[in-house]
Each structure stands twice: as structure tokens, then as C-alpha cells.
LUMMI-621069 format. One record per residue (C-alpha): residue in one letter; x, y, z. Coordinates in steps of 0.2 Angstrom, whole numbers. Layout:
  code     c1     c2     c3
     A      X      Y      Z
...
END
This chain:
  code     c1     c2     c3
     X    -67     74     49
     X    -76     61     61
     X    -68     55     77
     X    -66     34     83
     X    -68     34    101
     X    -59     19    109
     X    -66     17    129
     X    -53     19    141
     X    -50      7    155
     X    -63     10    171
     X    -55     11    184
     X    -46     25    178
     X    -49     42    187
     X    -48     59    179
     X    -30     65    180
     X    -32     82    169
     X    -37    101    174
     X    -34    118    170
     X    -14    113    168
     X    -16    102    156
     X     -1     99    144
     X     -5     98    127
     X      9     97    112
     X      3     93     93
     X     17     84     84
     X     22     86     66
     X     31     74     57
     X     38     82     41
     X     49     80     26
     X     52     95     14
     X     36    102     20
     X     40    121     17
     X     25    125      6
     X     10    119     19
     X     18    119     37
     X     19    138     39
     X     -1    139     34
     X     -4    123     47
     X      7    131     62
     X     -4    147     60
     X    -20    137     59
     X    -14    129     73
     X    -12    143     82
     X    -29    151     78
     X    -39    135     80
     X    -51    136     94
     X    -45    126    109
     X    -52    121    123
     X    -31    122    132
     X    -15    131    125
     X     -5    119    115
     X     12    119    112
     X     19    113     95
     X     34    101     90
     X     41     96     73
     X     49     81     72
     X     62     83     56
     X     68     68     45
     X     80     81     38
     X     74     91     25
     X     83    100      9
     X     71    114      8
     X     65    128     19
     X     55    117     33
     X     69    122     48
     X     69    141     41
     X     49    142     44
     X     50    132     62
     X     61    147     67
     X     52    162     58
     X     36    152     68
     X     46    151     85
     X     41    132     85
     X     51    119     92
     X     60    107     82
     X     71     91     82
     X     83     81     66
     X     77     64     70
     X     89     50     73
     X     82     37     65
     X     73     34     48
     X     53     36     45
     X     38     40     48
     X     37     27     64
     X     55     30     72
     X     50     50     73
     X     32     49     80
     X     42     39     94
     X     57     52     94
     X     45     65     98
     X     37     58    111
     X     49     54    122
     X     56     73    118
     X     38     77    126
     X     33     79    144
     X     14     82    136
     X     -2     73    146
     X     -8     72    128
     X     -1     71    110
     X     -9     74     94
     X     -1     69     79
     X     -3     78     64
     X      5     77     47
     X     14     92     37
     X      7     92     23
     X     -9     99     24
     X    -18     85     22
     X    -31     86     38
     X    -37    100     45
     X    -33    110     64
     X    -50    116     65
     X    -54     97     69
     X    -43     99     83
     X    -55    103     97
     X    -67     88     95
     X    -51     78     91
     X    -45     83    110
     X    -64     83    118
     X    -65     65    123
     X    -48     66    129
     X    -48     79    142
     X    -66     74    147
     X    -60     56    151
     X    -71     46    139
     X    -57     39    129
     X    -38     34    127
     X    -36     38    108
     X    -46     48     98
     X    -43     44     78
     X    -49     58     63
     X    -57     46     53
     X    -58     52     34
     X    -69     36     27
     X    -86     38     40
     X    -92     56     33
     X    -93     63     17
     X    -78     70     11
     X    -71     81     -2
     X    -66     74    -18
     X    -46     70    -21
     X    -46     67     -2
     X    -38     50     -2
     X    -36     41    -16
     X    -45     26    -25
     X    -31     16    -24
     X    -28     20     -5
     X    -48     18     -1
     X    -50      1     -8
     X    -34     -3      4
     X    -40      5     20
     X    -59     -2     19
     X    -47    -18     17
     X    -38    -17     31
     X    -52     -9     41
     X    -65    -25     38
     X    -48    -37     43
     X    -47    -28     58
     X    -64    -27     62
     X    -68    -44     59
     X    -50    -50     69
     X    -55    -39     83
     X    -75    -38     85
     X    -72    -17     80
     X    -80     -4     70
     X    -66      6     64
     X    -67     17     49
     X    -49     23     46
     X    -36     13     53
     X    -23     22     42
     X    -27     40     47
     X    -11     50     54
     X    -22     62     63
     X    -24     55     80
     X    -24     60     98
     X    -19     50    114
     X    -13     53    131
     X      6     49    130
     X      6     36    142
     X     -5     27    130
     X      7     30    119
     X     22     23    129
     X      9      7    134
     X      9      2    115
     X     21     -9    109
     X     26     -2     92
     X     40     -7     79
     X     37      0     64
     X     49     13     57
     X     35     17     42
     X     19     25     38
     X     13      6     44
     X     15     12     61
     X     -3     20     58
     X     -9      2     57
     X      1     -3     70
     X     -6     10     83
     X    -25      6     80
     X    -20    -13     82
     X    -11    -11     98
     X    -23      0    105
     X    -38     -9    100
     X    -28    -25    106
     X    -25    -17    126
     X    -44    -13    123
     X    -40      6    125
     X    -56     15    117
     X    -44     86      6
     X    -28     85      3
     X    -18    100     -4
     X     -3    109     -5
     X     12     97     -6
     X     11     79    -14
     X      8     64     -3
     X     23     55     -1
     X     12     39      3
     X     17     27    -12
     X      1     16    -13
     X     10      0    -18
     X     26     -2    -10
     X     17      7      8
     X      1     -5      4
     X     14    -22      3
     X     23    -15     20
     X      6    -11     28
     X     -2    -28     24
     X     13    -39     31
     X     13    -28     48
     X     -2    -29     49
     X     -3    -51     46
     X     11    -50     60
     X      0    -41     72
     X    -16    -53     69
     X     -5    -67     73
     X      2    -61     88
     X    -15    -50     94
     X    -30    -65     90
     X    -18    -80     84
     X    -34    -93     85
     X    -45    -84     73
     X    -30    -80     62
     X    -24   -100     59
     X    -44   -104     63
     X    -49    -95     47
     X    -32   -104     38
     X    -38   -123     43
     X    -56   -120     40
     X    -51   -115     21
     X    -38   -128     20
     X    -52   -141     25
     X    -68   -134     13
     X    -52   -134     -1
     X    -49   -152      6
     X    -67   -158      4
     X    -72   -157    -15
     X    -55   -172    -18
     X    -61   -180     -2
     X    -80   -181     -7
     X    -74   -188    -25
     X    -62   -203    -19
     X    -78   -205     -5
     X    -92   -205    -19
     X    -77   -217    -30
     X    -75   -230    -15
     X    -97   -229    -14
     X   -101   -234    -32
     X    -87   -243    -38
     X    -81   -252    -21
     X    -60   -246    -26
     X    -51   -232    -25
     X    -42   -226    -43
     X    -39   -210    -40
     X    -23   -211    -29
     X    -20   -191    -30
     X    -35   -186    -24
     X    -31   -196     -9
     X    -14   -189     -4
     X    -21   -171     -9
     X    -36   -173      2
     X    -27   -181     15
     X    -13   -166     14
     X    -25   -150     17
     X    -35   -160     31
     X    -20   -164     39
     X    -12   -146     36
     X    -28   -139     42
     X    -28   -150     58
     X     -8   -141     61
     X    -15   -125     55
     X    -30   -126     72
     X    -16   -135     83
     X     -4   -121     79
     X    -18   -107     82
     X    -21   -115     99
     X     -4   -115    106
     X     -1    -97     99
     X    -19    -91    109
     X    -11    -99    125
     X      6    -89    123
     X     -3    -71    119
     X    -13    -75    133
     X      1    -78    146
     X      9    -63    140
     X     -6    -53    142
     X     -6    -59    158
     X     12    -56    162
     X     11    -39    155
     X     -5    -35    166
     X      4    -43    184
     X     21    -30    177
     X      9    -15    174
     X      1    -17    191
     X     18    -20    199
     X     24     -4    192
     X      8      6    198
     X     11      2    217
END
């Protein structure tokens, strides 16, 4: 498992010593047959601090609760539904300098853990992402379905935000929890994922086994695209309608060039259509532009706004 830096800000100085407070975070759902093998591995994983574990619970029918008591691990029934509301439960249930998220079903490994946590505690980055896409990995890892999304949404990313992510879906992240908190986050989903390495990219913050994935490729796909379409508009609006207008105009230009090359050799204009459609994308596209401009001047003033109530709040 590889690891995606994202730079910190700096200015800021190194707040983390010998006391340290570290709490890895589980999200789980009827996870009785891989969580008591991941809370020992946990526990035995080389460290470079003592961590302390919580289980965020979405209420589960089987023996997960039974094996957070056998373990003597904390755990908490989360209020509200998904993926997204419990990663946000948990950490305000944390007083942690630094979380780590982890999902319970055995789908990445703790022995990860110390280069996951290494940037972290030596102040070189604000979020630390276990990337399964930029090394070799081992077969029935992630699916092909699930591969051909992520390179997907990883190259819209990239290309939205000047990037090199890998794996903007992976669940197996670390950040300080003030990071956290500094993230605006609404999804309830596994989309949050998406969410996360937007927001944090945005603020310019630098094999699976045992039980079954409860990812469902298609429904969690259609839910991860439109978050992430909401996000490009509201995180680089100009680039998002730029590219719009530019194909409504190259669409516009094959009927525009054919009443042009009409009105050159024959003097009239016959084709009426061709006119109104040309004239309809050139003039859609001109919106589209207009529409990314006004949009790039509102996320801007909030930037700015949020940056003058950050700074208030830190005096």
C-alpha cells in the first residue's frame, strides 16, 4: 500500500510530541468475521505511538458489538445512516491529534499503518491516503469494475485540480482531526471518500478478504459521480463550464461551417436548421463561459471569507 502526501500549509509549526494522541477509526456493518483479526493486527502493528481504537457501529445484527467487548475496544451505535454520517460521528466522539480511518472488513492492511502515520507526526503533510492503484497489488484487490471508475474519477480530479492522485476512493486515510473539522463534508455515503480528497485537495492540504464488499459498483458509482460533478462546480467552476462551452462551440461549428461554405458558393442560405442549431450551441456556450465566470468569482469570495473567519478564529 502506497501513501498520497498532500503538503500542509507553511506556516504551520510542529504541534506533536511524545503525547501524541492517536485513535484509528473503524466504520463497520456486520463485520464479525474480519474485525477481531484487524483489532489484534492493530494492536501488534509496529507503531511509532500508542493508539487507541474506535468503532463506529451502523447497528449490526451479528456478533460485531460481542467482539468490541471481548477486545476491550470502544464503540458507539451511530445516529445517523452511512458510511459518511459515522466517519463524522466518530470524530467529534474523538479528542485524537490524529485519526486514521480504516474499514472493517479487512480490506487493507495495519501493517501499513506506521508509514500511513510517518508524514503525519513528522509534519510534512495534512492527510496521508493508502493508495491501492500506484503499486502492484494483489489480484481480487479491487475490482475491474471499481478500477475503471476510480482511474475515472482520479484523471477528473487531476485534470479539475492540477493533482496527481491515484486513489481517490481509498477508505484508508490518515489526517490530523482538525483537518478533519476544516473540511466541508455532506455526504452520508461511501462518496464521502471522494468528497474528502476534493475538499482537501481544494484548501490545498497536502487484497481484499474475509467478508464481502458491501461497495455496490453501480448504484455507489452513480452517487459518487454526482458528488463529485457538485464538488467541480463549486471547487474550480470556470474549468468545469469552460470545458462545457468549449464542446458546445466545436459541436456548434461543423452546422456553422456548412451554412458559411452554403452562403460562399451559392450567395443564399437554404439550410434554415443548421442556422438556429448553430446559433443555439454558440449561444449556449457563450452562457455556459458567462455562467463559469460568475461561479469562479462567488468560490473565490468564499474562499476569501472563509480564510478572514479562519484567521479571526485563530487570534
Amino acid at each position: 500500500m502506497t501513501r498520497e502526501l498532500r503538503s500542509g500549509q507553511s506556516d504551520r509549526t510542529s504541534i506533536f510530541g511524545k503525547d501524541t494522541k492517536i485513535e484509528i477509526i473503524i466504520p463497520t456493518l456486520n463485520e464479525e468475521r474480519t474485525l477481531g483479526k484487524l483489532i489484534e493486527n492493530i494492536r501488534s502493528s509496529v507503531l511509532p505511538l500508542k493508539a487507541s481504537t474506535l468503532v463506529i457501529d451502523g447497528g449490526s445484527a451479528d456478533r460485531t458489538l460481542d467482539i468490541c467487548e471481548r477486545e476491550n475496544v470502544r464503540y458507539i451505535i451511530r445516529k445517523g445512516k452511512g458510511k459518511g454520517s459515522a466517519m463524522r460521528e466518530a470524530v467529534e466522539q474523538s479528542d485524537a491529534d490524529i485519526v486514521v480511518f480504516i474499514d472493517g472488513d479487512g480490506t487493507y492492511s495495519p501493517s501499513d499503518l506506521e508509514s500511513l502515520l510517518e508524514p503525519l507526526l513528522n509534519d510534512q503533510a495534512d492527510m496521508v491516503v493508502g493508495s491501492r492503484i500506484a503499486e502492484k497489488r494483489e489480484k481480487g484487490s479491487i475490482s475491474t469494475f471499481n478500477t475503471i471508475g476510480n482511474k475515472l474519477f482520479n484523471r477528473t480530479i487531476n485534470f479539475a485540480l492540477k493533482s496527481s492522485i491515484t486513489d481517490s476512493l481509498s477508505g484508508y486515510r490518515a489526517l490530523y482531526r482538525k483537518t478533519f473539522k476544516d473540511l466541508v463534508l455532506f455526504s452520508d455515503s461511501f462518496e464521502i471518500e471522494v468528497e474528502m480528497t476534493m475538499e482537501a485537495l481544494a484548501k490545498g492540504y497536502g487484497l481484499r478478504q474475509g467478508s464481502k464488499t458491501k461497495l455496490d459498483p453501480l448504484g455507489d458509482g452513480i452517487k459518487i459521480g454526482r458528488t463529485l460533478l457538485f464538488i467541480l462546480m463549486n471547487v474550480n467552476p470556470l474549468k468545469f463550464f469552460g470545458v462545457i462551452s468549449l464542446a458546445f462551440f466545436a459541436v456548434g461549428l461543423y452546422p456553422g461551417s456548412l451554412v458559411l461554405y452554403e452562403k460562399i458558393t451559392t450567395g443564399n442560405v437554404v439550410s434554415i436548421p443548421s442556422v438556429v442549431f448553430s446559433s443555439l450551441l454558440f449561444v449556449t456556450g457563450t452562457i455556459s463561459i458567462v455562467v463559469g465566470m460568475v461561479s469562479e468569482l462567488v468560490v473565490r469570495s468564499r474562499r476569501r471569507l472563509e480564510h478572514l473567519i479562519n484567521r479571526k478564529y485563530e487570534r
